[in-house]
C-alpha positions as CSV (number, residue, x, y, z in Angstrom):
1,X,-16.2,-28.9,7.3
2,X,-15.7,-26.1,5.0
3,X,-18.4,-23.6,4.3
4,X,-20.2,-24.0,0.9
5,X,-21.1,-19.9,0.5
6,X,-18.9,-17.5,0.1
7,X,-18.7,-13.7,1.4
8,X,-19.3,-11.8,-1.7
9,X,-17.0,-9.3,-0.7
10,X,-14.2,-11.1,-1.1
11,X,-15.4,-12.2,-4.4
12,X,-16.4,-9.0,-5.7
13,X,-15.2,-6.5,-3.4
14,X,-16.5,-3.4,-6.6
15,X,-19.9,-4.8,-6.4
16,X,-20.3,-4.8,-2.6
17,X,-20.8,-2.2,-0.2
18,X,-17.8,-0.5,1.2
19,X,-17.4,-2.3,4.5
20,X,-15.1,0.0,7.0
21,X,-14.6,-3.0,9.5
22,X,-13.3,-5.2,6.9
23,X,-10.8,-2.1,5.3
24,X,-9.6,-1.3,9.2
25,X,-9.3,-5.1,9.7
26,X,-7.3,-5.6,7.0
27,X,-5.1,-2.7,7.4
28,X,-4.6,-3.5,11.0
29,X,-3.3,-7.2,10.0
30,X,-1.4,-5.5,7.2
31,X,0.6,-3.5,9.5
32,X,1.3,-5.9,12.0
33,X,2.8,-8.3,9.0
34,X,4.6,-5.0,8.0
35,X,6.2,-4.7,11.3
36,X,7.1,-8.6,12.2
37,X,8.6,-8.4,8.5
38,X,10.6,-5.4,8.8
39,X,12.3,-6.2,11.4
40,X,14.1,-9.1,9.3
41,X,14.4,-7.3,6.0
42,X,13.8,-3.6,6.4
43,X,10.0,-3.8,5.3
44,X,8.6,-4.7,2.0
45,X,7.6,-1.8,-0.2
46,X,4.7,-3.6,-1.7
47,X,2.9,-4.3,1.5
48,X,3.6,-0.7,2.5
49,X,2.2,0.4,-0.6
50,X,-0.9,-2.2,0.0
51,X,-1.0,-0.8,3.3
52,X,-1.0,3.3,2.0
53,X,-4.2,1.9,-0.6
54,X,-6.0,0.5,2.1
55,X,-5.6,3.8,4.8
56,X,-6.6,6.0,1.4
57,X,-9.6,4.3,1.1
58,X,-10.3,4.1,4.5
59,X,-10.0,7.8,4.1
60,X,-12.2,8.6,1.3
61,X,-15.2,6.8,2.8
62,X,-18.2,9.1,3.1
63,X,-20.2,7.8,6.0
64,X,-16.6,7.2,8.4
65,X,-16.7,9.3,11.2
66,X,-14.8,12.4,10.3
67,X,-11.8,12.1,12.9
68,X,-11.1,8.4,11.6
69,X,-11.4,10.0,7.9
70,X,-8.6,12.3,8.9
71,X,-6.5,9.8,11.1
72,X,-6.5,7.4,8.0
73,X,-6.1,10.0,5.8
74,X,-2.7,11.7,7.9
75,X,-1.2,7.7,8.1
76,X,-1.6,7.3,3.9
77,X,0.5,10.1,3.6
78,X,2.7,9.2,6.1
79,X,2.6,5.5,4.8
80,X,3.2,6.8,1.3
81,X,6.0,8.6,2.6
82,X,7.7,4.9,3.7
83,X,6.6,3.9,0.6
84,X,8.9,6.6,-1.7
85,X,11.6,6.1,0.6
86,X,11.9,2.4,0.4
87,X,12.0,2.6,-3.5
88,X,15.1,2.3,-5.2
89,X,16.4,5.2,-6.6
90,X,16.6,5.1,-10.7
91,X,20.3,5.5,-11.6
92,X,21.0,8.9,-12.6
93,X,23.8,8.9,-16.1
94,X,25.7,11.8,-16.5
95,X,25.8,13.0,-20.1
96,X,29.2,11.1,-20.9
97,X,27.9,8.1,-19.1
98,X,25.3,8.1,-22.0
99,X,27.2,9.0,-24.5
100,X,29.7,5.6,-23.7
101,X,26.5,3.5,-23.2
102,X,24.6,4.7,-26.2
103,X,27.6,3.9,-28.2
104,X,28.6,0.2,-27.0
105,X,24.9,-0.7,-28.3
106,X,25.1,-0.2,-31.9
């Protein structure tokens, strides 16, 4: 049988208290997913970027022992790092190529 209540977190996760377990256990399952995934197309760039947000936060929790602060803090860089080298590249136009595309519009 299915529980009536609901953890409030989940529902409103502004209005509760920051809960580090719940951030570190989330991240954790994050990465793993990350990892099984990549493996089959190269990773996903929105669950590394999910995965950056979480490690940030992680990072800029006050009352977080100071060496997990910085350990969080050193993997949403590098995690943000994955992140801007999985994103695809905007084309780059060369003036003429504008010239010739501006042109076949009007």
């Amino acid at each position: 049988m299915v529980s009536e209540k609901i953890n409030p977190a989940f529902v409103e996760p502004n209005a509760a208290p920051a809960q580090p377990e719940l951030l570190v256990s989330a991240v954790l399952h994050l990465m793993s997913h990350y990892t099984a995934h990549s493996q089959e197309n190269n990773g996903c760039v929105k669950l590394a970027s999910v995965i950056q947000r979480h490690l940030k936060a992680l990072a800029d929790l006050p009352n977080l022992a100071p060496v997990l602060r910085a350990t969080c803090q050193q993997l949403s860089e590098q995690w943000g790092s994955v992140v801007e080298s999985t994103m695809p590249q905007p084309e780059k136009y060369t003036l003429l190529s504008r010239f010739v595309s501006s042109s076949r519009v009007c």
